[in-house]
C-alpha positions in Angstrom: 45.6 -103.6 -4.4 47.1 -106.4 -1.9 46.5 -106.8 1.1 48.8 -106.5 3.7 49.4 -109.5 6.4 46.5 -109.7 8.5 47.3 -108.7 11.9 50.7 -106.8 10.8 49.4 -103.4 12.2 46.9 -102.5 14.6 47.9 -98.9 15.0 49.1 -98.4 11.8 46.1 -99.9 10.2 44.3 -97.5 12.0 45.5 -95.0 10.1 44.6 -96.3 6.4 41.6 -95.3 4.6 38.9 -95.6 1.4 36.9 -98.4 0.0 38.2 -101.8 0.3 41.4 -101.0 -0.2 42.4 -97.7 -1.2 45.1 -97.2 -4.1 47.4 -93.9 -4.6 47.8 -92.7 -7.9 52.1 -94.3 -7.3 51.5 -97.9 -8.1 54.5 -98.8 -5.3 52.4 -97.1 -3.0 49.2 -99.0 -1.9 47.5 -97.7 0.6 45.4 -100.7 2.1 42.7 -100.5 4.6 41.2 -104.2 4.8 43.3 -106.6 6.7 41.5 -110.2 5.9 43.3 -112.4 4.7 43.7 -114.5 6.9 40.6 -114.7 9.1 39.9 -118.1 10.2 36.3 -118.6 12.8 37.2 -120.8 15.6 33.8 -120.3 17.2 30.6 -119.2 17.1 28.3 -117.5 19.9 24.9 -116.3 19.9 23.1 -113.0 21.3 20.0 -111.9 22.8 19.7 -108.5 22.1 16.4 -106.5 21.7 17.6 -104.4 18.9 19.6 -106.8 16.3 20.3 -110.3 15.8 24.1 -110.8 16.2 25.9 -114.2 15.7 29.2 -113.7 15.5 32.4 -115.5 15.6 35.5 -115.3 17.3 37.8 -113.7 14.5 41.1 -115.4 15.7 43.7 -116.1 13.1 46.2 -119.1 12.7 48.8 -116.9 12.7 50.6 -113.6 13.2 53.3 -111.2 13.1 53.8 -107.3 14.2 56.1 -105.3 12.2 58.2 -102.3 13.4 55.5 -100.1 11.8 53.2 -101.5 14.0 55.1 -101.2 17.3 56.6 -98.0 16.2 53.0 -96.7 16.2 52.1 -98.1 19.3 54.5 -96.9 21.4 56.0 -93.6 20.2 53.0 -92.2 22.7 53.3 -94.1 25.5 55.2 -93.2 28.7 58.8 -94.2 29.3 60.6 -96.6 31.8 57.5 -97.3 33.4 58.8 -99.7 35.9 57.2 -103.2 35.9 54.9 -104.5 38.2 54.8 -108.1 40.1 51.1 -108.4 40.1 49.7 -111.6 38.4 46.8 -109.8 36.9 46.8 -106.1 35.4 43.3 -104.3 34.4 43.8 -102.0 31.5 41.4 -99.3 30.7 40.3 -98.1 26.9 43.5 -95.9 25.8 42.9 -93.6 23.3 43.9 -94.4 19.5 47.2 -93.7 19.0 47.3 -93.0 15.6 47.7 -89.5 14.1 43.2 -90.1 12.6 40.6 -87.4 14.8 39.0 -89.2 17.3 35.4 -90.3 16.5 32.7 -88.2 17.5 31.1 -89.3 20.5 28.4 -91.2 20.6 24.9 -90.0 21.6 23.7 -93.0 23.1 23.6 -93.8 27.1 26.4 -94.7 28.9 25.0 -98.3 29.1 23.5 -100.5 26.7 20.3 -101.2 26.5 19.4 -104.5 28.4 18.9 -107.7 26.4 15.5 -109.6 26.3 17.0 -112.5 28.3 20.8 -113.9 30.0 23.2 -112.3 28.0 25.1 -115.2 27.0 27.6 -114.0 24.4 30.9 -114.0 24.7 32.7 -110.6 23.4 34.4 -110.8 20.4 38.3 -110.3 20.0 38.8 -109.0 16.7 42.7 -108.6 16.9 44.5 -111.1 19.1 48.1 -109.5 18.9 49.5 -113.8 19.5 52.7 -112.4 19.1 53.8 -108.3 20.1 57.0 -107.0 19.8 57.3 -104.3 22.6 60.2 -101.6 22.8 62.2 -101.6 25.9 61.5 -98.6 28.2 58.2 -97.9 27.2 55.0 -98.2 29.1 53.4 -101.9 28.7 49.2 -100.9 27.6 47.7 -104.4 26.2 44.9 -102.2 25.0 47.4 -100.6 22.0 47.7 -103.8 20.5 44.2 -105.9 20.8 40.7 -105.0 19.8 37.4 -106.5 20.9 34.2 -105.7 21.5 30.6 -106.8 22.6 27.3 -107.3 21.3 25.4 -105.2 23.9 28.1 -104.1 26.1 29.9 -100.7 25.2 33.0 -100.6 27.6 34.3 -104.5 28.1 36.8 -104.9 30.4 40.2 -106.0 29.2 42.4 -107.9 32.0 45.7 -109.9 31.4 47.4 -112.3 33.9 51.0 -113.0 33.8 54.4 -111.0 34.1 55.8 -108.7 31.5 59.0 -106.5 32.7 58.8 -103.3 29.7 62.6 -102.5 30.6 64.3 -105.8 30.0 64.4 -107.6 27.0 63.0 -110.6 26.8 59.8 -112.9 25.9 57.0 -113.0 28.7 53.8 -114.6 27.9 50.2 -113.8 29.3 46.6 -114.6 29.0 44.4 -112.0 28.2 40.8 -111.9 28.9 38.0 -109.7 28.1 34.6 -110.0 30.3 31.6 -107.9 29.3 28.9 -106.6 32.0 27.0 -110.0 32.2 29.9 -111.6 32.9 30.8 -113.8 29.8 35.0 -113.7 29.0 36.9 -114.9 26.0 40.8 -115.4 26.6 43.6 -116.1 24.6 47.7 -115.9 24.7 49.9 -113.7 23.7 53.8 -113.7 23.6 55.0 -110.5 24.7 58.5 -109.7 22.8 60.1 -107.0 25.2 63.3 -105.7 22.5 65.9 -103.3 22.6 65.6 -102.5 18.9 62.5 -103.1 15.9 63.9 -106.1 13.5 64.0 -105.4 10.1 61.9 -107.2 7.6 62.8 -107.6 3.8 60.7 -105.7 1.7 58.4 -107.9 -0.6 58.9 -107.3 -4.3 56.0 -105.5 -6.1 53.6 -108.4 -7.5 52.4 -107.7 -11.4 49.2 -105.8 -11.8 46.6 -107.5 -13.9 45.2 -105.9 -16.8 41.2 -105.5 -16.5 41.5 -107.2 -19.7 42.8 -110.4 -18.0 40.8 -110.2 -14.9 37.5 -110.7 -16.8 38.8 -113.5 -18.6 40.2 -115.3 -15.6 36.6 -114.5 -13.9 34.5 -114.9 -16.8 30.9 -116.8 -16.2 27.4 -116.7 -16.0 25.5 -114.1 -14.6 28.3 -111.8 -14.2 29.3 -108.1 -14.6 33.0 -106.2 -14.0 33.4 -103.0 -12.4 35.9 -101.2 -10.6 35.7 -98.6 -7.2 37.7 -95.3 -7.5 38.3 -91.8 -5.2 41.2 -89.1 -5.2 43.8 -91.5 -5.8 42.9 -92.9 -9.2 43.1 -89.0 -10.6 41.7 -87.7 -13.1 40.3 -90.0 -14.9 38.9 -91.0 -18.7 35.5 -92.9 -18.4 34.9 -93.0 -21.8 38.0 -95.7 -22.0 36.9 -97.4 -19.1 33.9 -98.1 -20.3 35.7 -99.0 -23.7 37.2 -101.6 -21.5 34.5 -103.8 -20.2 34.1 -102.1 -17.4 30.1 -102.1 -16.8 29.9 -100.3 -13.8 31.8 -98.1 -10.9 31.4 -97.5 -7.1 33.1 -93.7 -6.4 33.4 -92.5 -3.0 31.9 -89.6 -1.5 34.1 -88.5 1.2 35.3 -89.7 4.7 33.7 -88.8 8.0 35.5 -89.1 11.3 34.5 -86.2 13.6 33.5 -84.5 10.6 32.6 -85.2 6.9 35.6 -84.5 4.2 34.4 -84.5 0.7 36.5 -86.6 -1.8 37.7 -83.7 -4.0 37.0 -85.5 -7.1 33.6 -87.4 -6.4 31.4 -84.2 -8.7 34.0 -84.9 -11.4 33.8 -88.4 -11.1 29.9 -88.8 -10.5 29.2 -86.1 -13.6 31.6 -88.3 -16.1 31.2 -92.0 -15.1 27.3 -91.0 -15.7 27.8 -89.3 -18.9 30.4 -92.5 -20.0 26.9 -94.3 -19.7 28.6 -96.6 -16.6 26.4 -98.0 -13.9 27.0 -95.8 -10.8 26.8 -96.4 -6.7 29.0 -94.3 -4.4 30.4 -95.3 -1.0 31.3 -93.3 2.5 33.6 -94.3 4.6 32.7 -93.8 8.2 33.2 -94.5 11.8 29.4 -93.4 12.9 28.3 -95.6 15.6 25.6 -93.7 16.8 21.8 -93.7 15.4 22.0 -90.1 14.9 25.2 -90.0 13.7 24.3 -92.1 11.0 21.2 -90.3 10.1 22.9 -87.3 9.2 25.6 -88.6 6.8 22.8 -90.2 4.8 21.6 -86.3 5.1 24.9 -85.1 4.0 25.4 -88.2 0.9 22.0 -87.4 -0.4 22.9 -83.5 -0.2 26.4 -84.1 -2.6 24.4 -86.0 -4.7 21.9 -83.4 -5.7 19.2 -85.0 -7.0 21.3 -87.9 -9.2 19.9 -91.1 -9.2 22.2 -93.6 -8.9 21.9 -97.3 -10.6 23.4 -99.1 -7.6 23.6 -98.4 -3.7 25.7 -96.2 -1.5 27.6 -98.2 0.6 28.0 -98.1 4.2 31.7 -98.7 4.3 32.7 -99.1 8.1 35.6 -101.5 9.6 37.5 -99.1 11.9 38.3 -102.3 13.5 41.6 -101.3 15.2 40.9 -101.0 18.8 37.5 -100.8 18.3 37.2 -100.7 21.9 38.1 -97.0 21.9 34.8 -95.5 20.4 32.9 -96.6 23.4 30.6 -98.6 21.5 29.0 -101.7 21.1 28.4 -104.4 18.1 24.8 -103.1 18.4 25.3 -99.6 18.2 27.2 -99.7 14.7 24.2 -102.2 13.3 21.5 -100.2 13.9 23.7 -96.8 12.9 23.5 -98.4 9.4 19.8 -99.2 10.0 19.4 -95.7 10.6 21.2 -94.5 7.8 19.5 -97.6 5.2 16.6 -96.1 6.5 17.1 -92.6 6.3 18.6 -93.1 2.5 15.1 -94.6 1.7 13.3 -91.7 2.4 14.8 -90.2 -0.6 15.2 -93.3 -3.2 18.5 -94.3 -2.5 19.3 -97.8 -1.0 22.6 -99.0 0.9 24.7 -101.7 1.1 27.3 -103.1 3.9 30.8 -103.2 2.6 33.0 -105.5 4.6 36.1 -108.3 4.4 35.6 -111.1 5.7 36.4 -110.3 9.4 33.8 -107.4 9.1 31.0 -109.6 7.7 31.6 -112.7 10.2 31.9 -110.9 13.7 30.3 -107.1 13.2 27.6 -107.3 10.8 24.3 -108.4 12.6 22.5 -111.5 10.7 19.5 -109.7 10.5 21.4 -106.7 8.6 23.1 -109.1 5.9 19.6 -111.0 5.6 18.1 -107.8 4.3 21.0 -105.6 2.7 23.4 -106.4 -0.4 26.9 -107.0 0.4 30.0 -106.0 -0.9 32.6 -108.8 -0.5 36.4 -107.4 0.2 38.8 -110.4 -0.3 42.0 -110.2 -2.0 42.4 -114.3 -2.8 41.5 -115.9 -5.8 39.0 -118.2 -4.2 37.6 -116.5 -1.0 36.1 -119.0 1.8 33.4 -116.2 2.7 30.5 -118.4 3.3 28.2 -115.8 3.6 25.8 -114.4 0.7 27.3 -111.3 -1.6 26.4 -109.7 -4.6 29.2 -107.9 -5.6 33.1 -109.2 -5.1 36.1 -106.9 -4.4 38.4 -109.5 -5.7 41.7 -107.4 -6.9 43.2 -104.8 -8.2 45.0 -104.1 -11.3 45.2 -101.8 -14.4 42.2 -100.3 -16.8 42.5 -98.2 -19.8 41.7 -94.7 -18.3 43.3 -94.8 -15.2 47.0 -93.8 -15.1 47.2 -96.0 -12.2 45.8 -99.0 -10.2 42.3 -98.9 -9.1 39.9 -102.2 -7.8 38.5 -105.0 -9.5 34.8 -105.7 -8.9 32.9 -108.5 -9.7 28.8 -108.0 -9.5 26.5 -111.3 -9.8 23.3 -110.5 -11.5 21.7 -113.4 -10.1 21.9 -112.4 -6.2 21.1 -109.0 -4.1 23.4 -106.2 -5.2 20.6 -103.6 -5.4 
């Protein structure tokens, strides 16, 4: 499936699920959750934290644009006419996601995060800039609806902006925005604040040509190399008997979702049962917003549980980039590494290993080194030559068409010669 533009939608995006990016059983309808193509690390910081070793970079992007969608999202929640204020420097608090997803459950670690070994010296990372916003006259001006950040070891950042932006009159303001963390380190960028009476309309992009699976291993074809695919309820039912017909060596299915609470993909026994029978290699995946250790623990509890004693050939992946103000689950870049030590961990006890699924803005600024060090990865990048510099095993590369699927479903290429189990 494409990708969309990164940085398009922060709400919206929000509100997208499944595994790398999820595809509806309507081929005009692509329902995308990874939003990477364009990452681009302008710097690079270092932590001190007791629990993980994180060394992250700041995931700004060369450039951006926000759609109606976005915007529309955004502000159909907030307060009206709010009448502007003349200070040169407004504090904004965590607002609450506006999308239509259940709010994460809350986390059952302290209200403060645990203190590093030494000086915190690591500058919080801004994982959506929001360079350019366009706002909708009359509504409420909240900076926190269009950026996300976060911080190693601090859970509640504080986001500030400095400059003059008037939510009743058109116009273009800009600002600097700045996020500090407890120890005092700050990252700021700016932002051109687009006040506008109306959303602008943007042409809609003509639907690009699916690749056959066919084509996709010939255009990928090497050494050391298998081709796969990753399916849930949208791909349907489907004939893995064909797929395998087709080249297809191996498939990732998805369990379910959990936000506050666990939702079981309604065809993952269907799927599990036949890709197993059609003789394919078989991992699953869950896609989760746990950010607590505890948390974390259980849906391994609750994977191992649907599986019922079925031994998988490959991982389960530990698919988490609810990166779209990230700030409001109260967290830190800490607590979501060690949730997935905890659930690695808690796998193990029963045979099963993870994985980390991530694009590239995932892998550079959330995963902890010490996690990718020790944990196969699962590359999302929808380019034909990705500039991931990291270490992967297995590449989400594109999407396209395979005998057995009425539909699109993901292209997956594994490399038998690195860590993918």
């Amino acid at each position: 499936m494409k990708l969309k533009p990164f940085l398009a939608v922060l709400a919206a995006a929000a509100a997208l699920t499944g595994c790398g990016n999820e595809i509806t059983n309507d081929s005009s309808q692509l329902v995308s959750r990874s939003e990477s193509e364009t990452v681009t690390s302008s710097q690079s910081v270092t932590s001190a934290s007791t629990t993980t070793t994180w060394a992250p970079s700041l995931a700004y992007t060369a450039t951006s644009r926000t759609t109606a969608a976005k915007t529309t999202t955004t502000t159909t929640t907030s307060a009206s006419s709010a009448a502007p204020a003349k200070t040169t420097t407004a504090t904004t608090a965590p607002a609450p996601t506006t999308t239509a997803r259940p709010k994460p459950a809350a986390t059952a670690a302290p209200a403060s995060a645990p203190a590093p070994s030494g000086p915190d010296k690591t500058k919080p990372v801004v994982f959506y800039g929001a360079y350019s916003i366009t706002h909708l006259a009359g509504n409420s001006f909240d900076l926190n609806s269009y950026v996300s950040y976060g911080d190693d070891t601090d859970r509640n950042p504080k986001l500030t902006y400095s400059g003059y932006v008037n939510p009743n009159s058109p116009g273009r303001y800009n600002i600097t925005a700045k996020v500090t963390d407890a120890s005092g380190n700050s990252t700021s960028w700016g932002i051109t604040v687009n006040v506008v009476n109306s959303y602008p309309s943007y042409p809609s992009s003509p639907a690009s040509p699916r690749i056959s699976f066919e084509n996709f291993r010939k255009k990928y074809a090497g050494a050391n190399r298998r081709y796969g695919i990753d399916v849930s309820q949208w791909q349907g039912n489907i004939d893995f008997n064909a797929v395998k017909n087709a080249g297809c060596s191996f498939v990732f299915i998805r369990v379910g979702t959990k936000y506050s609470s666990y939702t079981l993909d309604p065809y993952f026994k269907t799927n599990l049962r036949n890709a197993k029978a059609a003789g394919l290699e078989v991992g699953v995946y869950l896609y989760t917003t746990d950010h607590s250790q505890a948390a974390a623990r259980d849906s391994a509890k609750w994977v191992i549980n649907q599986l019922g004693g079925t031994k998988l050939d490959l991982p389960v992946a530990f698919d988490w980039e609810e990166l779209s103000n990230f700030q409001r689950f109260g967290a830190s870049l800490n607590d979501i590494n060690n949730a997935y030590a905890a659930f690695r961990s808690e796998l193990a006890k029963s045979g099963y290993s993870a994985m980390i699924y991530g694009n590239p803005m995932t892998l550079n600024n959330l995963w902890s080194a010490s996690n990718k060090s020790t944990s196969p990865i699962w590359l999302a990048h929808y380019v034909d030559n990705t500039n991931y510099s990291g270490s992967y095993g297995i590449w989400q590369q594109c999407y396209g068409r395979i005998p057995g699927i009425s539909g699109d479903t993901d292209f997956n290429i594994m490399y038998t010669n690195k860590k993918y189990k």
